[in-house]
N, C-alpha and C positions, 0 to 999 in steps of 0.2 A: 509625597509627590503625586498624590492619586487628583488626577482632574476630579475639579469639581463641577464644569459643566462642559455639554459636548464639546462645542469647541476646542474644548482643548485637552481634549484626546487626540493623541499623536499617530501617524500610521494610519492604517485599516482605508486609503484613500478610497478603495474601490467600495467602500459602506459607506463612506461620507462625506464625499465629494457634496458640494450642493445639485441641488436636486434628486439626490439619491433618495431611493426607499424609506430608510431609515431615518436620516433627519425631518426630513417630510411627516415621516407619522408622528417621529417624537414633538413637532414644532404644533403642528396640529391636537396631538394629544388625543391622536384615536385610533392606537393601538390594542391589538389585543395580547395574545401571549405572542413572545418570543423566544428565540432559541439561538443562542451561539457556540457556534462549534468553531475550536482551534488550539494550536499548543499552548501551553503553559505558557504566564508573562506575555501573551496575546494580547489582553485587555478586555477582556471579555467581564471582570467585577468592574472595573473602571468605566467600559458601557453603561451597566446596570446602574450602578450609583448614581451616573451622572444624567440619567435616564430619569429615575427617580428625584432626582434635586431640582430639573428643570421641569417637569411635570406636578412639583410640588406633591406627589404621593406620599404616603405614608410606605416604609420600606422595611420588608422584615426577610433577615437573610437565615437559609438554612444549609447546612450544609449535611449531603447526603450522606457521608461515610459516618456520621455523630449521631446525626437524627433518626427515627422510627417512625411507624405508624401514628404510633399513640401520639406526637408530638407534631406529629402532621395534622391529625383531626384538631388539635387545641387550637393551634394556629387559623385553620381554616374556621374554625367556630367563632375564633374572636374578631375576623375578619367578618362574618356575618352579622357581629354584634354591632359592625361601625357602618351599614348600609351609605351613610353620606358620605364615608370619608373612604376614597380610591385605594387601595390595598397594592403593592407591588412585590409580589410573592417571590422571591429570588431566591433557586434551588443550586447553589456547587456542586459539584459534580452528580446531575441527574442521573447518568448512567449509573452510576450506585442504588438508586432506587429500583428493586422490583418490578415485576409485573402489575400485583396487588398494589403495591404503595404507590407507581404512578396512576393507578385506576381510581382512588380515592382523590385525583386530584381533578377529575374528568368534571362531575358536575359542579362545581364550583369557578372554573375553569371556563366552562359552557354559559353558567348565571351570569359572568361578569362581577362575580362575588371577589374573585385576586385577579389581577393580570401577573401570568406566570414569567418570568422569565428566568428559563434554564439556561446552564452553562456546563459544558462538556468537551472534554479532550476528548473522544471518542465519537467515531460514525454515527449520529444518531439513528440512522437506517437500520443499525445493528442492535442497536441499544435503548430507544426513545418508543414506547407503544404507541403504533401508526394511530389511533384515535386522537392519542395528545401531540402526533406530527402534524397531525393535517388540521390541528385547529390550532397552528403555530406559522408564525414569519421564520423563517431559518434563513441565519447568516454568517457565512464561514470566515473566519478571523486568519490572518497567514502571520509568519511569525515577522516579525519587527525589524527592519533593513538595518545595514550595519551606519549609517547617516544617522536613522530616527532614533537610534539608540543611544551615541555618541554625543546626539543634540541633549537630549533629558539626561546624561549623564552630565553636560555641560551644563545646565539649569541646575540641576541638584546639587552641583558644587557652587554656586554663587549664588542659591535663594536660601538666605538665612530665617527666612521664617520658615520653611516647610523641609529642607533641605540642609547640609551642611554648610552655609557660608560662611557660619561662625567662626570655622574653622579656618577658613582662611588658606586652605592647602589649594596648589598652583596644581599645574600639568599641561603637556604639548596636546596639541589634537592629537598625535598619531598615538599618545599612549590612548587617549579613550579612544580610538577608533580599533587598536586594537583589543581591550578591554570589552569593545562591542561585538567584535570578532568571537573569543572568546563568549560569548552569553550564547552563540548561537540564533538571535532574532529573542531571547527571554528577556525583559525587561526588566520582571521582577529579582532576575536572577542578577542582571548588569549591575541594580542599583544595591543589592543586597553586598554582592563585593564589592561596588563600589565604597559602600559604607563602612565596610571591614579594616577596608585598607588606609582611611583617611583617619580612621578613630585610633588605628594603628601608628599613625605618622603624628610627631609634633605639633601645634598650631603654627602656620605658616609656613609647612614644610611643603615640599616640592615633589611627586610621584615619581618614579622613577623607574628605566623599564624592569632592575631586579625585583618592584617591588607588584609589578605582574608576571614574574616567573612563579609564583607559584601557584596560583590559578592555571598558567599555561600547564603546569605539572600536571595539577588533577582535573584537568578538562574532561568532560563527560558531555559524550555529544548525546543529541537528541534522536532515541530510540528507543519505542515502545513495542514488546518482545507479543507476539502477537495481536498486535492493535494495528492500526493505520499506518504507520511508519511501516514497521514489520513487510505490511503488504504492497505497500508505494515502494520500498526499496524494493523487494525484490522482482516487482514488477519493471520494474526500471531497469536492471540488471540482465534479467532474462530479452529485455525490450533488443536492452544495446547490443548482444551476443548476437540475437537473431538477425540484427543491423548491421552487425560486422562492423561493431565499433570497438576496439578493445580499450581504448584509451577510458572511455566513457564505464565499462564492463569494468575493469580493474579498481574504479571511484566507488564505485557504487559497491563491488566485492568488498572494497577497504574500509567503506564506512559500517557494512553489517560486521564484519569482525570485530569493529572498532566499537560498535553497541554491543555486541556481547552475544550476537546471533550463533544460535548452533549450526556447526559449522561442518556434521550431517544432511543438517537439512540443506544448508548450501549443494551439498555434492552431489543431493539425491536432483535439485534442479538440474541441473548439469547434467545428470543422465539424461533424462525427460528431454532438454532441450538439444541433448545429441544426435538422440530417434526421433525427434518430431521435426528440429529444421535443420539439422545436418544430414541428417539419412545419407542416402546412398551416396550423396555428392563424396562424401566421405566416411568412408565404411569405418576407419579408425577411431575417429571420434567417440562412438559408444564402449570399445575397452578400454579406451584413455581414461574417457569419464567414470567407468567401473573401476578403475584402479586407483585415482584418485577419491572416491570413496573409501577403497579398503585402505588406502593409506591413512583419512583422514581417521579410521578406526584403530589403526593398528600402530601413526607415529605418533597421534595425540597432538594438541595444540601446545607452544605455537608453531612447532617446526609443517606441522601441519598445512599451514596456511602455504608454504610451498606450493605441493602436489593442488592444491584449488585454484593458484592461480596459475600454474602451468596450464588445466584443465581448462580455464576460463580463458584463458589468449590463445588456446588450441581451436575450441570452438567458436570463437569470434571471429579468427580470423580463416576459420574454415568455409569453402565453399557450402553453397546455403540450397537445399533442397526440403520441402514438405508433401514428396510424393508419397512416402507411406505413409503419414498422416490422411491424405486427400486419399489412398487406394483403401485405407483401412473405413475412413466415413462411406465410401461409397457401398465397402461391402456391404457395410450397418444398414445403410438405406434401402438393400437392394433387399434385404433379409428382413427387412421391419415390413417393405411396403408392398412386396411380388410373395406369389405363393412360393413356397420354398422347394427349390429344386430336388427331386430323387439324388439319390449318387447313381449312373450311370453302371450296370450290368455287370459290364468289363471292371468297372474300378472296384468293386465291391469283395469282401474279405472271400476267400474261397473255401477257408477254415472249417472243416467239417462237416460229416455227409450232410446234411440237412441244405448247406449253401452250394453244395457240388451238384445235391439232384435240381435243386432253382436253376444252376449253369449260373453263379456266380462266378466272377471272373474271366471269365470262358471270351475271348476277342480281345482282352486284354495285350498290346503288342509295346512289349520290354525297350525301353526305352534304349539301352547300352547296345542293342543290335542293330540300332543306325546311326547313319553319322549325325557326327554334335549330337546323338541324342535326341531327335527331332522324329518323330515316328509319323506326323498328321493325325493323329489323333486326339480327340476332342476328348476333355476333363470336366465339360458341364452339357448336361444335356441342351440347354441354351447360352450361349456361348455371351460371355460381356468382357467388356472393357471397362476395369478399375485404375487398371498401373497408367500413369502414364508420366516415363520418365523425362526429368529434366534436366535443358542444357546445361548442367554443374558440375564440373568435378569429372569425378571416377562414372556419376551416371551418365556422361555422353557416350561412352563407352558401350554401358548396358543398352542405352538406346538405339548404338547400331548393331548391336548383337541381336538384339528382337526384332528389330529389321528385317537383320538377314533370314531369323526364325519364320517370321510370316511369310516369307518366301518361300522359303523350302518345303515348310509346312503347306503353301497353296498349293505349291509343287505334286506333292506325295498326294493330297486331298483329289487333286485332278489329272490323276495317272500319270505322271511326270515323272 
């Protein structure tokens, strides 16, 4: 069911709309290398082929995790042997190649000797040597709607030459739409069981929805354990908690669990996201999140995932403050970019004759000898403003507490 020319490649509208980029060059025929990044069953060889069929190129596919050096040089040499004849050097999964191996692809690449066109599940920013980025078109592929899916599952049951029509097996929309459900946006993956299940039934039999219960069974969503997904989820997660969305926070928790995410590394966000945007609003949050941690050590998965989502709907729907974040960059800034303060006389350790004949310590005045604590005296020889709390929570509190301190504090400063 693989197109055999652009048009009819399915999806991907935001690449091939007319007038887009990509039709444009392939219509004109004066592209150089390309690069597509996006999930599995994207369509990203379906591009390529179909790239190469309407350009009339000569097409030679490699794939990165089989091939080597050595068989990368033969390749590129036999390509310099056909000077007349257009070369479309088609790399699967680039990210598998090297530093080294993508660097032998550079001059060749540069001569117009192949037009490369790589294909990669992975960030190529992370993974692609910026020399062979920046002399590439890069186009990100999303994965396949549950419509465009259902459609080519609907074609590949009733095209008997390319597809099963032969077969003659019926079905309602909603089972492939659930079927498409199922694949996740994979196409290759839809049509793969599609195929399963049809070779599986009678000729002229009828799909039925036990006869996708068991794909429903061993569904496996899509998540790649420190790759992109990995970082999109969890970035998404932390997004929606700091958002005070829990509903959103809980999806995104369910689906890293549901990939296979270590679900340490979960708790250990959760702390992070306790001190940095719950802070003081709510002082509980960080040994909630400390504890669900030791739980998730100590009860093991799955009763586990308990304690991470109590932790996760504690801090989402907690009052939202990032003053110690904001008071801790200031300090950083104020220590990176001003010369750095003495510690003050008085404050200084008094421990031993050597810091007793300096008069270390010495005007030092005890904090517990006045009330609230509040002495007027000064902790920096030039005095700044880092903290400043916010109206949230538990810290509106602190804020009229310091309030009343610089008062008092003026007070005592100017004989009061």
């Amino acid at each position: 069911m693989r197109p055999r020319r652009l048009a009819e490649v399915v999806g991907q509208e935001h690449l091939l709309r007319p007038g887009s980029l990509l039709p444009r060059l392939v219509a004109q025929n004066r592209f150089g290398s390309l690069l597509f990044h996006g999930p599995p069953g994207s369509g990203k060889t379906s591009l390529a082929e179909a790239i190469a069929a309407e350009t009339g190129c000569r097409f030679v596919r490699v794939n990165a995790v089989m091939s080597n050096a050595a068989e990368l040089r033969e390749v590129l040499a036999a390509a310099r042997r056909r000077p007349g004849e257009a070369t479309i050097l088609f790399i699967d999964e680039l990210h598998r190649f090297n530093k080294s191996q993508q660097d032998l692809l550079l001059p060749d690449v540069e001569e117009g000797v192949v037009r490369l066109i790589g294909a990669t599940t992975h960030n190529p920013g992370f993974y692609v040597n910026p020399p062979l980025l920046s002399r590439s078109h890069l186009f990100r592929l999303e994965p396949h709607s549950t419509a465009t899916v259902a459609g080519v599952l609907r074609a590949a049951l009733t095209d008997a030459e390319r597809g099963l029509g032969s077969r003659r097996v019926t079905v309602e929309q909603r089972r492939l739409e659930e079927l498409a459900v199922l694949s996740d946006g994979d196409l290759r993956r839809a049509l793969n069981s599609l195929e399963v299940i049809v070779l599986g039934l009678p000729e002229g039999a009828e799909i039925s929805a036990s006869d996708l219960e068991v794909f429903a069974r061993e569904r496996r969503i899509r998540y790649d354990a420190d790759e992109d997904e990995h970082h999109d989820t969890i970035s998404a997660f932390i997004k929606s908690c700091r958002g005070c969305d829990p509903d959103a926070a809980m999806y995104w928790l369910a689906k890293m669990l549901a990939g296979g995410e270590d679900p340490r590394f979960i708790a250990r966000r959760l702390v992070i996201l306790a001190s940095e945007d719950v802070g003081l609003a709510d002082p509980q949050a960080l040994p909630l999140a400390v504890a669900a941690h030791h739980a998730v050590d100590f009860v093991g998965l799955p009763e586990a995932e308990y304690a991470l989502a109590h932790a996760t709907l504690y801090i989402a729907t907690a009052p939202k403050s990032n003053s110690a974040t904001l008071a801790l960059a200031g300090a950083k800034r104020v220590i990176a970019e001003q010369p750095v303060q003495p510690v003050p006389a008085a404050l200084r350790s008094k421990g031993g004759q050597a810091n007793k004949r300096h008069g270390h310590g010495q005007g030092y005045a005890y904090s517990h000898d006045f009330p609230e604590a509040i002495s007027g005296q000064e902790y920096l020889e030039h005095p700044l403003t880092l903290y400043s709390p916010k109206a949230a929570g538990w810290e509106t509190k602190i804020a009229d507490r310091l309030a009343r301190w610089r008062e008092i504090k003026a007070r005592l400063q100017n004989g009061g």
